[in-house]
Structures are given as structure tokens and as C-alpha cells.
ChimeraX commands (.cxc) that place a marker at each C-alpha (Angstrom):
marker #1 position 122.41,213.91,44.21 radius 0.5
marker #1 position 120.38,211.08,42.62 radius 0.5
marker #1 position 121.21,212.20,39.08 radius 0.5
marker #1 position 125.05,212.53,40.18 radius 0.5
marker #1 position 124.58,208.80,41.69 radius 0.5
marker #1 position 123.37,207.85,38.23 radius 0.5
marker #1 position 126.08,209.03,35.98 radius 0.5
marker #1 position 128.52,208.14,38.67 radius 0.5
marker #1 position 127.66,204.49,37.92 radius 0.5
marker #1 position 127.42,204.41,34.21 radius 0.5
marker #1 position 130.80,205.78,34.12 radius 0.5
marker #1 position 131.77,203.17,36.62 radius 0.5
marker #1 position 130.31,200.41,34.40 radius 0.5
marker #1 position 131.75,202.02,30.95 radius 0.5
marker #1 position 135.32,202.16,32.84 radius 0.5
marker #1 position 134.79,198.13,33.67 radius 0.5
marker #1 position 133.57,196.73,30.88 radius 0.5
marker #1 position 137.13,196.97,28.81 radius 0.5
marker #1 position 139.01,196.09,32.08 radius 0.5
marker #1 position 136.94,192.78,31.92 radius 0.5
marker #1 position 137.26,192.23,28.05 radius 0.5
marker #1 position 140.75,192.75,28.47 radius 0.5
marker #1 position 141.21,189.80,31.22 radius 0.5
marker #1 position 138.92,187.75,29.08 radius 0.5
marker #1 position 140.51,188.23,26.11 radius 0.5
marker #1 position 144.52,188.12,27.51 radius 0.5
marker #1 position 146.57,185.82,25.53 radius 0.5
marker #1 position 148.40,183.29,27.21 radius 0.5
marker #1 position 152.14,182.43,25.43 radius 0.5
marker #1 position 153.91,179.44,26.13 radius 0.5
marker #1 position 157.70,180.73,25.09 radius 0.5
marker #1 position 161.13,179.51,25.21 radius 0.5
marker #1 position 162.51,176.37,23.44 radius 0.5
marker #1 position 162.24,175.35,20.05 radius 0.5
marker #1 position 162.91,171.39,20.98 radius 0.5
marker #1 position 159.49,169.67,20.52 radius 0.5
marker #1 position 157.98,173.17,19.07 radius 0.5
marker #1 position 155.66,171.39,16.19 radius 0.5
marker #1 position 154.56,168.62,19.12 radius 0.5
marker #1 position 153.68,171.57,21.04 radius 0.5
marker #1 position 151.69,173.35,18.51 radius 0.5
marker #1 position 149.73,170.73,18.03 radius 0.5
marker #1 position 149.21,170.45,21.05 radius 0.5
marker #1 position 148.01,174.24,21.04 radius 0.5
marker #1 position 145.65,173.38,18.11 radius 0.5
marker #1 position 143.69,170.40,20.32 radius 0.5
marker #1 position 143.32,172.57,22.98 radius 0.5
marker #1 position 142.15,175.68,21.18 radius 0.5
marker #1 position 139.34,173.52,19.72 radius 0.5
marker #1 position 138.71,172.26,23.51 radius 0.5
marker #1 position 138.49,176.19,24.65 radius 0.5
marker #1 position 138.29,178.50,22.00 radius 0.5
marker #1 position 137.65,181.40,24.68 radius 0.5
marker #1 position 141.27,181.40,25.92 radius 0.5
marker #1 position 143.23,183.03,23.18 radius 0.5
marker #1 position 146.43,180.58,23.19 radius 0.5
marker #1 position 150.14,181.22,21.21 radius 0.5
marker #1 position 152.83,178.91,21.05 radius 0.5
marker #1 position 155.26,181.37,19.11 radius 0.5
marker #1 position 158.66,180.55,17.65 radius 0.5
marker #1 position 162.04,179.31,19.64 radius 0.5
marker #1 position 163.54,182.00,21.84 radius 0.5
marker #1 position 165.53,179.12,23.46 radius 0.5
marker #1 position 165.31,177.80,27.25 radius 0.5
marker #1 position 166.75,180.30,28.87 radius 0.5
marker #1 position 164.84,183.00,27.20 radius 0.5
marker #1 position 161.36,181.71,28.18 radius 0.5
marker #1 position 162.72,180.95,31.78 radius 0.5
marker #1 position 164.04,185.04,31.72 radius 0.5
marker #1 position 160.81,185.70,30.21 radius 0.5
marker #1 position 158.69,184.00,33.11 radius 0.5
marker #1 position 161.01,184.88,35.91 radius 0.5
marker #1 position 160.58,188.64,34.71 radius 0.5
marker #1 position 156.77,188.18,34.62 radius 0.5
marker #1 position 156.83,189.14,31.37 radius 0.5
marker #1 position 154.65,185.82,30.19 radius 0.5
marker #1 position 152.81,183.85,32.74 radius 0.5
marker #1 position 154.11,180.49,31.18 radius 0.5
marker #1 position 157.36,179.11,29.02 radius 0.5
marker #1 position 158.67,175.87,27.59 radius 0.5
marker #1 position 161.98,174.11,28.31 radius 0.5
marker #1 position 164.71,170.95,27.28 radius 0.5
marker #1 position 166.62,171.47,30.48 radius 0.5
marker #1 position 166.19,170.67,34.51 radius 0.5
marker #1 position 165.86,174.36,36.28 radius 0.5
marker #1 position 168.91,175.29,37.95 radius 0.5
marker #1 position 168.85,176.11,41.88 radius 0.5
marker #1 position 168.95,179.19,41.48 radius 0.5
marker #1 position 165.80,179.68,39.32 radius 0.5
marker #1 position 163.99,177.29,41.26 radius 0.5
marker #1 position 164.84,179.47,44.05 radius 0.5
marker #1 position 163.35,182.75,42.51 radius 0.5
marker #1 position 160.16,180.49,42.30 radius 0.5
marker #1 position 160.13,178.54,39.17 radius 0.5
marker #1 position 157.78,175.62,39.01 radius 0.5
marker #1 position 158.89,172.81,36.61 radius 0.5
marker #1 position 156.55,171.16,35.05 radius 0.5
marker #1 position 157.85,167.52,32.61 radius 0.5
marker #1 position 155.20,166.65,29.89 radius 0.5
marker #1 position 157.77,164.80,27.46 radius 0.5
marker #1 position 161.08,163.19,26.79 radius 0.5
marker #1 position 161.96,163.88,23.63 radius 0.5
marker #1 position 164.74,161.63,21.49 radius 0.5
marker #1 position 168.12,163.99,20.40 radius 0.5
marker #1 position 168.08,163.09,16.96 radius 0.5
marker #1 position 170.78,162.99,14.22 radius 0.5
marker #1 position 169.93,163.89,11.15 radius 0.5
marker #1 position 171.21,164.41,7.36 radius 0.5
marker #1 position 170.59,165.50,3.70 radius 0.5
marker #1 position 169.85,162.38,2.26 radius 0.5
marker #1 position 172.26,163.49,-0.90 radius 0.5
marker #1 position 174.76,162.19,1.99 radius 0.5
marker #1 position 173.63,158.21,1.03 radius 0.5
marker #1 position 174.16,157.28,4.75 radius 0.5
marker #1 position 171.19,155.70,7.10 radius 0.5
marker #1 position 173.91,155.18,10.04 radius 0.5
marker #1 position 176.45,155.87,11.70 radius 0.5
marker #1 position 178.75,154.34,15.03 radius 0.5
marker #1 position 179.17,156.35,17.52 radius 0.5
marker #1 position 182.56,156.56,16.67 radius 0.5
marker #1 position 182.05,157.69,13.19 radius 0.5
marker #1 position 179.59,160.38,15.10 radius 0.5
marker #1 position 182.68,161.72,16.64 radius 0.5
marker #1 position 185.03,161.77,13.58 radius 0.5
marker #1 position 183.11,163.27,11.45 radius 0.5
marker #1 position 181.32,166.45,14.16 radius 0.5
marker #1 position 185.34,166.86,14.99 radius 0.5
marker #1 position 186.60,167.43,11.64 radius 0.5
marker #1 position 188.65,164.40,11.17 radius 0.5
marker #1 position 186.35,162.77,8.58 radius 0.5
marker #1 position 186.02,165.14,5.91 radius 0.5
marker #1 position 184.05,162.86,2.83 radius 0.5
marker #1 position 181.12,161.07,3.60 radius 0.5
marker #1 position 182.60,158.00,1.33 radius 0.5
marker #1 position 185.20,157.61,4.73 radius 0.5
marker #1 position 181.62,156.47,6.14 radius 0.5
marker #1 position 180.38,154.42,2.83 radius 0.5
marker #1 position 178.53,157.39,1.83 radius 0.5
marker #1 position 178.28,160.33,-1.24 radius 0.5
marker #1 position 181.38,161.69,-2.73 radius 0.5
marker #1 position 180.81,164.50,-0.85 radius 0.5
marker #1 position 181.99,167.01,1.68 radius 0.5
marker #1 position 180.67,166.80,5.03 radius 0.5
marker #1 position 178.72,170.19,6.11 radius 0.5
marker #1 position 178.17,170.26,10.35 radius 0.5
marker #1 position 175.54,171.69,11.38 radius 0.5
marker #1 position 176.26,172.50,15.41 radius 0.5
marker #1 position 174.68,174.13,18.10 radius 0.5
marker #1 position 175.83,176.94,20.87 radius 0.5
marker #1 position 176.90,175.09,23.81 radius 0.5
marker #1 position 174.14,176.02,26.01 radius 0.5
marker #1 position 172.09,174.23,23.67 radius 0.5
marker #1 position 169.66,171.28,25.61 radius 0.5
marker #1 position 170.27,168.74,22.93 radius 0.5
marker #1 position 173.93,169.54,22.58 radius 0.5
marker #1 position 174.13,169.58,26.39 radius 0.5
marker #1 position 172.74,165.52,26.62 radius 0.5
marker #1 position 174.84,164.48,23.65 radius 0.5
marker #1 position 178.25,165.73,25.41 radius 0.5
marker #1 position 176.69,163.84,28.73 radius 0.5
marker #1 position 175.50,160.34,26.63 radius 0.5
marker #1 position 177.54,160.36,23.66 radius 0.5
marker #1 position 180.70,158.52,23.81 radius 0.5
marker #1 position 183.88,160.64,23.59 radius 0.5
marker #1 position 181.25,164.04,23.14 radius 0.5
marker #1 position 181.96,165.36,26.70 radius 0.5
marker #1 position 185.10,166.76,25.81 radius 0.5
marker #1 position 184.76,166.92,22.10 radius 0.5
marker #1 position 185.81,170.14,20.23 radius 0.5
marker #1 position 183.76,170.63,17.05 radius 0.5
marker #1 position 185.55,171.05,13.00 radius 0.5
marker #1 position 186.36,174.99,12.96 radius 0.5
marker #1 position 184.32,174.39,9.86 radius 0.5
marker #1 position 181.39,174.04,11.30 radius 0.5
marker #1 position 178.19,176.10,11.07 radius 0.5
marker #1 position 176.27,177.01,14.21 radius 0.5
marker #1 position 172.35,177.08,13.89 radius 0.5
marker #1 position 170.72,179.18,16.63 radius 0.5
marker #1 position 167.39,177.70,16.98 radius 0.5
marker #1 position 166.24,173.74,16.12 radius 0.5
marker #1 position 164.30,175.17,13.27 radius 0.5
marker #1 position 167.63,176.63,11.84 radius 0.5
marker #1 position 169.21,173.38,12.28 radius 0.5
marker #1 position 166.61,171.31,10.36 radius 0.5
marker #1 position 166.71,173.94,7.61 radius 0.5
marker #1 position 170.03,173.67,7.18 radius 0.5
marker #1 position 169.87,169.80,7.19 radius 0.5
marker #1 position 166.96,169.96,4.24 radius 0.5
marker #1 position 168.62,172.55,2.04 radius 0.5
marker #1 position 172.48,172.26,2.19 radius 0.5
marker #1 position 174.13,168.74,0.24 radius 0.5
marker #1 position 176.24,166.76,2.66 radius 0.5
marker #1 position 174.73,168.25,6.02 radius 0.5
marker #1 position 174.67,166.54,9.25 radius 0.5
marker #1 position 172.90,168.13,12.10 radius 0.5
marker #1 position 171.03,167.64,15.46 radius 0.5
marker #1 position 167.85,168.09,17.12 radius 0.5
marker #1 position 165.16,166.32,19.13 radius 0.5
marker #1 position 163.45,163.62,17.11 radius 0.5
marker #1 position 160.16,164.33,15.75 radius 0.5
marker #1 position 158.62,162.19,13.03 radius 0.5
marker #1 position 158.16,164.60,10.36 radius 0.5
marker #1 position 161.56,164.98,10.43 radius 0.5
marker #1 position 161.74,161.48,8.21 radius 0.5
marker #1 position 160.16,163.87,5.41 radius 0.5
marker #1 position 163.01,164.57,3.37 radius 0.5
marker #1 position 165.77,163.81,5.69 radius 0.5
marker #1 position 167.71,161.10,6.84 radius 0.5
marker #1 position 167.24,160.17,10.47 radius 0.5
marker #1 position 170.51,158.26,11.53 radius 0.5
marker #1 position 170.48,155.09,13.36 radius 0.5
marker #1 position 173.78,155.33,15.89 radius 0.5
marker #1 position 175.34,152.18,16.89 radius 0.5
marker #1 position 171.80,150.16,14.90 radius 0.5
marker #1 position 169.47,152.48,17.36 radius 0.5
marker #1 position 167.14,154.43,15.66 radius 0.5
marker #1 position 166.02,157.70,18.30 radius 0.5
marker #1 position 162.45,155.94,18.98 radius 0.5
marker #1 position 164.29,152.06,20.06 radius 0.5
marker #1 position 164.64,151.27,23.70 radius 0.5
marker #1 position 168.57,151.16,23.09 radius 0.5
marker #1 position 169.03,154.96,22.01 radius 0.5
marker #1 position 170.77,156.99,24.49 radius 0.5
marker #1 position 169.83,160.78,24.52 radius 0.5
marker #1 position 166.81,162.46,24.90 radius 0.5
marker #1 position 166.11,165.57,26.05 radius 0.5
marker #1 position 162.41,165.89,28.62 radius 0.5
marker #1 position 159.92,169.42,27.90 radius 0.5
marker #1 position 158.63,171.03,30.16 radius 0.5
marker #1 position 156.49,173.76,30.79 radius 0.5
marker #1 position 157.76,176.34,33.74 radius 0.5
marker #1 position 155.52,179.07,35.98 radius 0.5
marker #1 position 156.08,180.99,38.37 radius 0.5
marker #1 position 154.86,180.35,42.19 radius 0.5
marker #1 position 151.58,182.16,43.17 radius 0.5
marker #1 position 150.61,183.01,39.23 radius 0.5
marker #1 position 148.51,180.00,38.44 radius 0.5
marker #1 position 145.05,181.41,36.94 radius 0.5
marker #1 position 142.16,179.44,35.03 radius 0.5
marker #1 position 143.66,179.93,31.74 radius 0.5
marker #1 position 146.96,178.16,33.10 radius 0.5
marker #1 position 145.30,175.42,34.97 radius 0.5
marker #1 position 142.85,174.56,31.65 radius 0.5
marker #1 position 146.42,174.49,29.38 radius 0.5
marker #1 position 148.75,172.70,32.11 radius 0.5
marker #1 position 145.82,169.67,32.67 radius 0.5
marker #1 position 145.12,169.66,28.43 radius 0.5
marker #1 position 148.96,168.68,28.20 radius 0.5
marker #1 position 148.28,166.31,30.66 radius 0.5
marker #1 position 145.04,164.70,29.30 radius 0.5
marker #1 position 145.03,161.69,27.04 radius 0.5
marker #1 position 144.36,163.32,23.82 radius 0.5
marker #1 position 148.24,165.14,24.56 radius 0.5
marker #1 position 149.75,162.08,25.51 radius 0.5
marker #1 position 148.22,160.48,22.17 radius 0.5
marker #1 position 149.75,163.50,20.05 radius 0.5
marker #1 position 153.72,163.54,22.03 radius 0.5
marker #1 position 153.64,159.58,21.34 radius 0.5
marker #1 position 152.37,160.34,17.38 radius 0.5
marker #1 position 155.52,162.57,17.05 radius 0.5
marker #1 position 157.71,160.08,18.50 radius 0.5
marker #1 position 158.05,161.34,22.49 radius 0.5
marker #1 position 157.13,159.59,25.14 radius 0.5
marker #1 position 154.77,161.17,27.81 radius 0.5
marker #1 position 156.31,161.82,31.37 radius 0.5
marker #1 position 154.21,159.75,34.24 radius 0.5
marker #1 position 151.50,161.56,35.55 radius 0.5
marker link #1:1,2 radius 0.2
marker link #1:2,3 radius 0.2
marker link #1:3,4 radius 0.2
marker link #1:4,5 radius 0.2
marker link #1:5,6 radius 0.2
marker link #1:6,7 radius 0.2
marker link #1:7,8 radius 0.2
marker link #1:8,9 radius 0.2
marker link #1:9,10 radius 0.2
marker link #1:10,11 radius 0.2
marker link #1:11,12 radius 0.2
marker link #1:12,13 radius 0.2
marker link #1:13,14 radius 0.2
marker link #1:14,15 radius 0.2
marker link #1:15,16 radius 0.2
marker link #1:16,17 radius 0.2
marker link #1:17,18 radius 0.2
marker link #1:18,19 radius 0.2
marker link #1:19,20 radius 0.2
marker link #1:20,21 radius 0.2
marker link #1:21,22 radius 0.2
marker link #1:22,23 radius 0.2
marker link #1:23,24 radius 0.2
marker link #1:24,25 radius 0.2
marker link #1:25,26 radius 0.2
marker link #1:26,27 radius 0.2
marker link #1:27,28 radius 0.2
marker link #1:28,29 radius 0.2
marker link #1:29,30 radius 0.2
marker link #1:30,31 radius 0.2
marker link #1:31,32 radius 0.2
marker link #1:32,33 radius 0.2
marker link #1:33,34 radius 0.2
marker link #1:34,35 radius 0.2
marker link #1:35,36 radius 0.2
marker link #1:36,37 radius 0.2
marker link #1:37,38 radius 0.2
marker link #1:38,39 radius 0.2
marker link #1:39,40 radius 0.2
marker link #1:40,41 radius 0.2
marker link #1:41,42 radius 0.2
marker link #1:42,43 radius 0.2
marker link #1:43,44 radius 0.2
marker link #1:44,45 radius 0.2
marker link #1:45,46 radius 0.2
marker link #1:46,47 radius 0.2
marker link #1:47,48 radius 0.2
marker link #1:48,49 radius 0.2
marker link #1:49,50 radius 0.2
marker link #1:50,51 radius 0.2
marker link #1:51,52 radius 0.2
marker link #1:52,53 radius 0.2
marker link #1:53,54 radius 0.2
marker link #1:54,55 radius 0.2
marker link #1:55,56 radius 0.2
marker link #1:56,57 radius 0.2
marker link #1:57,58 radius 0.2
marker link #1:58,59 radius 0.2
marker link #1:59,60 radius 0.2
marker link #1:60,61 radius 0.2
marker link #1:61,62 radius 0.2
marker link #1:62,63 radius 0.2
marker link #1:63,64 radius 0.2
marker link #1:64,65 radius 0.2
marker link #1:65,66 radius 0.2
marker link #1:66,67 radius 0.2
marker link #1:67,68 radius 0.2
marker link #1:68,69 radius 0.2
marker link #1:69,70 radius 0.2
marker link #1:70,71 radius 0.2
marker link #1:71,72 radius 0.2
marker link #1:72,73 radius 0.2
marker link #1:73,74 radius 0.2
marker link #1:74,75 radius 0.2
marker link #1:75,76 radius 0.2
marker link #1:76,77 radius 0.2
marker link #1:77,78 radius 0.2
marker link #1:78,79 radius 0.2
marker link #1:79,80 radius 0.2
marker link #1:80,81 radius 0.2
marker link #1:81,82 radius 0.2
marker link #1:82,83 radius 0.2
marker link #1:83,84 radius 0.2
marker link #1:84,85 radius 0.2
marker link #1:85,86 radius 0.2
marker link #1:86,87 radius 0.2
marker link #1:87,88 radius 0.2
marker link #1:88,89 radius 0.2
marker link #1:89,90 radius 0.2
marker link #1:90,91 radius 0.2
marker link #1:91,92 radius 0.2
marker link #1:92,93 radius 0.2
marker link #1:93,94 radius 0.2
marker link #1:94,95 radius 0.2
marker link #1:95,96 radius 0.2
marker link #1:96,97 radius 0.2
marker link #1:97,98 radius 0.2
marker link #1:98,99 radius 0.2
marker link #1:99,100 radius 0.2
marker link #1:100,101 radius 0.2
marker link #1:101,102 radius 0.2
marker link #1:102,103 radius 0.2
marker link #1:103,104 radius 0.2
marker link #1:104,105 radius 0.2
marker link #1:105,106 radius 0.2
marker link #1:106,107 radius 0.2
marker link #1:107,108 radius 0.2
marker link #1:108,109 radius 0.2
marker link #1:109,110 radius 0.2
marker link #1:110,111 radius 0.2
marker link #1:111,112 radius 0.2
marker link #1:112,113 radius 0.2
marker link #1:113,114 radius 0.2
marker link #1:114,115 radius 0.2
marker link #1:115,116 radius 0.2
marker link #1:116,117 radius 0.2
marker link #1:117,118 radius 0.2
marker link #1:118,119 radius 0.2
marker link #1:119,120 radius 0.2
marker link #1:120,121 radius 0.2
marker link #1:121,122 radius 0.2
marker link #1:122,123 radius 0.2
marker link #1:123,124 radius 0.2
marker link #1:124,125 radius 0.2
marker link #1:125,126 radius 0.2
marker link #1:126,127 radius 0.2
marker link #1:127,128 radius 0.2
marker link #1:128,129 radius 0.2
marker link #1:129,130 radius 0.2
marker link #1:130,131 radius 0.2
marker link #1:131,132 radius 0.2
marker link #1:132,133 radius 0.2
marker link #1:133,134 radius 0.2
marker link #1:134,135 radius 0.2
marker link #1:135,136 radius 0.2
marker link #1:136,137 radius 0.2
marker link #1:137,138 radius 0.2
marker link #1:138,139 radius 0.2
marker link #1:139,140 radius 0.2
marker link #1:140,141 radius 0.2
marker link #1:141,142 radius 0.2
marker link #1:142,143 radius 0.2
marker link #1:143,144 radius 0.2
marker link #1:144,145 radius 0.2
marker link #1:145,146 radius 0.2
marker link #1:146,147 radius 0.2
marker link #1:147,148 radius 0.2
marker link #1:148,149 radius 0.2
marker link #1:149,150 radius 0.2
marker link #1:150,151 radius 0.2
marker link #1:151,152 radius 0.2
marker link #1:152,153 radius 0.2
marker link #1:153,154 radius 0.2
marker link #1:154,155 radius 0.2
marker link #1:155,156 radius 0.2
marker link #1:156,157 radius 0.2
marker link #1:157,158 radius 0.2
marker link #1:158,159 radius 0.2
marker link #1:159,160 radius 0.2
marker link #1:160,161 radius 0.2
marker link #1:161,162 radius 0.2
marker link #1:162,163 radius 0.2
marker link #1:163,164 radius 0.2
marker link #1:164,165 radius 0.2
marker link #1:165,166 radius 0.2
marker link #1:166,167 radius 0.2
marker link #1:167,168 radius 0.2
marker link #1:168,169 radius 0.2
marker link #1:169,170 radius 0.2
marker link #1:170,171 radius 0.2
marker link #1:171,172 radius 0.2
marker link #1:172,173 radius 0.2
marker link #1:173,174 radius 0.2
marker link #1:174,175 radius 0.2
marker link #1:175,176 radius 0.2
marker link #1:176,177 radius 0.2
marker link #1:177,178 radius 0.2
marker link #1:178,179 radius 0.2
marker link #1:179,180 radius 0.2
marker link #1:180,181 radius 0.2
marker link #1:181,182 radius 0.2
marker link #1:182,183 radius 0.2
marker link #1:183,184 radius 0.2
marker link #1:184,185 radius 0.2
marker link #1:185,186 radius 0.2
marker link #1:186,187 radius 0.2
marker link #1:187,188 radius 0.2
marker link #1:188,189 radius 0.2
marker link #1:189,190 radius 0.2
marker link #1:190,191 radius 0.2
marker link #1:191,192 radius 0.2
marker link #1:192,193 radius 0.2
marker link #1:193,194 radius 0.2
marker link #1:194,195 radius 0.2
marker link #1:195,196 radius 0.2
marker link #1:196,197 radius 0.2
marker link #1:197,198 radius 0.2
marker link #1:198,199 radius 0.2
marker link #1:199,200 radius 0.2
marker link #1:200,201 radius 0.2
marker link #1:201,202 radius 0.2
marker link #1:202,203 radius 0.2
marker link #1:203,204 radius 0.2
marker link #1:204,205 radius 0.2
marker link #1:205,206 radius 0.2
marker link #1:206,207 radius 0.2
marker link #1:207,208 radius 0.2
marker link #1:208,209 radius 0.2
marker link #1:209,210 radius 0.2
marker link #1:210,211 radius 0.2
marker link #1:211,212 radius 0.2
marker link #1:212,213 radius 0.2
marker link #1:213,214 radius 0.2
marker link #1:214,215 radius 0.2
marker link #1:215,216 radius 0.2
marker link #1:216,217 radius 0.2
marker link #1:217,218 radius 0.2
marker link #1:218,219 radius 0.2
marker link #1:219,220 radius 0.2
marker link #1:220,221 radius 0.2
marker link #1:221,222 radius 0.2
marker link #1:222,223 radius 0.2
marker link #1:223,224 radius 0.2
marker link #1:224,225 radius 0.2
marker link #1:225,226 radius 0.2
marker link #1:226,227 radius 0.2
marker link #1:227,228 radius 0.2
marker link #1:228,229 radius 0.2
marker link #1:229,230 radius 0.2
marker link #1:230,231 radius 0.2
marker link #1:231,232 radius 0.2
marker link #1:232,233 radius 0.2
marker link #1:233,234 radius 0.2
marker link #1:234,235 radius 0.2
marker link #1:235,236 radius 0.2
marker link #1:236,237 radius 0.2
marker link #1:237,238 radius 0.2
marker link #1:238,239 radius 0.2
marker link #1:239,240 radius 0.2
marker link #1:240,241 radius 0.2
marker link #1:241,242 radius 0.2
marker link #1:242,243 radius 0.2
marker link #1:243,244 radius 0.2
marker link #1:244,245 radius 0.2
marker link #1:245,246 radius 0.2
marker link #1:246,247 radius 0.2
marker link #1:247,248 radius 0.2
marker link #1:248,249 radius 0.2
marker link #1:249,250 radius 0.2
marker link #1:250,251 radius 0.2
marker link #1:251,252 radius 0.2
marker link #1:252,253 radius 0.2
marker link #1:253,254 radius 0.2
marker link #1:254,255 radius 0.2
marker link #1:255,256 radius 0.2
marker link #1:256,257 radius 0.2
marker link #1:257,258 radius 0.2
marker link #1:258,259 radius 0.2
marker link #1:259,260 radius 0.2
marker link #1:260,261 radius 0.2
marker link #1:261,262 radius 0.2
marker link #1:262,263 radius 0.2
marker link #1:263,264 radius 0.2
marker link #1:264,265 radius 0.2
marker link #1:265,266 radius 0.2
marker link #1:266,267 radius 0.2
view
């Protein structure tokens, strides 16, 4: 009986030493929108070197709504959004957590010769009816829109800040970008491109971040920005959470949102 006892423990022990390895060694993804994505990394990066035990991934842009689907199905403990929750996802026990707002930037190839634009001009030109970026003292050349899908979060605050966007019906001739990463792209490869995004400061590498109406996105006068957050659900909080959600929190991430050109939410 003894000698049963025995084994009966080492097998016990060999069958719970993976189980633990496997809860120590669980990655925790932060998923869903590509707004504020290479803010967010480096955010990651700080807080790897902070706790380098908690394997941490900040992967590419499956959009809002596909980290909150993600979350809600438990499929990741944690996600990353540019829009307020709906009531009926904070009903199935969403938490919403702000860390950022984020400027909705417009943004062009600089082959386009333009650092500005009215808000008017804005309008004429995402609705087709200026065609040549010389109708805006630009380039002799063709204007190439860059849009979003309409359930897009920096699309969504531009039709609600904009003036005239609310009921604006993009050029036919537009090109829709899926994630903010396509839309950048897009922006840095294609001649005469116009796009839109939320503001970081690398985007001033290579492109040409409009001022609309003389307010550049990081002045006290510019009207849309969109706010990140990071969403869990109720009753999931673990160590691994708590040590990201209070790093996002902590100085050092307010210092790296306001050296990409966001402004921390209030703690």
C-alpha cells in the first residue's frame, strides 16, 4: 500500500508540474483596434522590461469590434478599443477601461505640396468634388482618398465633429483601407493620397500631417479625437491583468501616450 501511495504521488506531481508551467507561462493578448497600436506597443515593450515573467502580445489590428467579440467570447482575457461600449456589451459584462484620447489625424503624401486644409476644402475634396490638388494650391495632381468602413472609430468622430461630415457621402473613387496600418500605407506609398487615422507622431516621418482650419491634431483648437481603451470582462481579472492594467496607468505610460502625441485619461 505504501509503495502504491508512493507512485500515486509522483504521478500526481508529474501531472502538475505542466498544469503550473502552463498558467505561468499563458500569454496575455491585448487585441482589437489598430488606433494608437505603435503607442500601445510601446507600451508593451516598458512593461515587458518591468515583468519579463508575464509573456505579453500586443498583435496587429483586428478592429474594435473584433477584440470586444474576442473578449466577450472569452477567447482573450483582454482587448483594445476607439469606441464607448454599447449597452448591450456592457450588459454581457464588459468593463471599459480609458487610458488615452487620441487626435483623428489627416494625413497626405507630401508629393500633394499641401500642409492644410479648411474644413471645407476637407469636405470637397473626401466627396469627390475637388478632383486636383492645385483646386487647394497644391501638386498638379489627382487626388487619391483613402477612406475607412463606416464602423470605423475615427471615421465615426469625424462624421460627429467635422463640419458637413455627418451626412457626407464619400467620391465613388475612393479606396477603403481596412485597418489604420492600411491607411497610413496607402498615404506613404500612393502620389496624391489623403487619408485618416489617429495622430501619432511618427506619422510626421514622411507624411504630411494637415493642419484643418490652422489646428494642427496636438493644438487645443482641434476637434476630433478618438479615447483607447482597454476592455475585460467582469469576474476575469487575474495578476497578469492587474500588473498590465496599473503599468498603463503608471507614469512611465502616461510619459510614452504624451511622447506620441495622446493625452492620458485622468486617473
Amino acid at each position: 500500500m505504501r509503495a502504491y501511495s508512493v507512485c500515486f504521488a509522483l504521478v500526481l506531481g508529474l501531472l502538475l508540474i505542466p498544469v503550473r508551467t502552463a498558467v505561468a507561462e499563458a500569454e496575455l493578448k491585448v487585441v482589437g483596434t489598430g488606433d494608437g497600436l505603435e503607442m500601445l506597443q510601446e507600451i508593451g515593450e516598458g512593461f515587458s522590461e518591468a515583468y519579463p515573467e508575464i509573456n505579453l502580445s500586443i498583435p496587429p489590428s483586428i478592429g474594435s469590434g473584433g477584440g470586444i467579440a474576442a473578449v466577450s467570447s472569452g477567447a482573450e482575457r483582454m482587448g483594445r478599443v476607439a469606441r464607448p461600449l454599447k449597452e448591450s456589451e456592457v450588459e454581457f459584462g464588459l468593463v471599459y477601461l480609458p487610458i488615452a484620447r487620441i487626435p483623428s489625424a489627416i494625413f497626405a503624401h507630401p508629393s500633394t505640396g499641401v500642409s492644410e486644409l479648411t474644413s471645407d476644402q476637407l469636405l470637397k475634396l473626401y466627396s469627390g468634388e475637388i478632383t486636383n490638388w492645385t483646386e487647394v494650391g497644391g501638386a498638379d495632381l489627382r487626388v487619391r482618398i483613402v477612406r475607412r468602413e463606416d464602423a470605423d472609430s475615427t471615421l465615426q468622430v469625424l462624421r460627429a465633429t467635422m463640419p458637413g461630415w455627418r451626412d457626407m457621402e464619400f467620391s465613388p473613387r475612393s479606396k477603403t483601407a481596412l485597418t489604420t496600418q492600411d491607411a497610413i500605407s496607402s498615404a506613404r506609398e500612393v502620389e496624391g493620397a489623403i487619408a485618416f487615422g489617429p495622430y501619432s507622431r511618427p506619422l510626421e516621418e514622411g507624411l504630411s500631417v494637415l493642419k484643418i482650419d490652422g489646428h494642427h491634431p496636438t493644438d487645443d483648437g482641434y476637434p476630433s479625437a478618438v479615447v483607447l481603451a482597454l476592455i475585460y470582462k467582469e469576474g476575469t481579472m487575474d495578476d497578469q491583468m492587474k500588473a498590465f492594467i496599473d503599468f498603463s496607468q503608471s507614469e512611465t505610460a502616461r510619459t510614452m501616450i504624451r511622447n506620441y502625441g495622446g493625452v492620458p485619461t485622468q486617473r
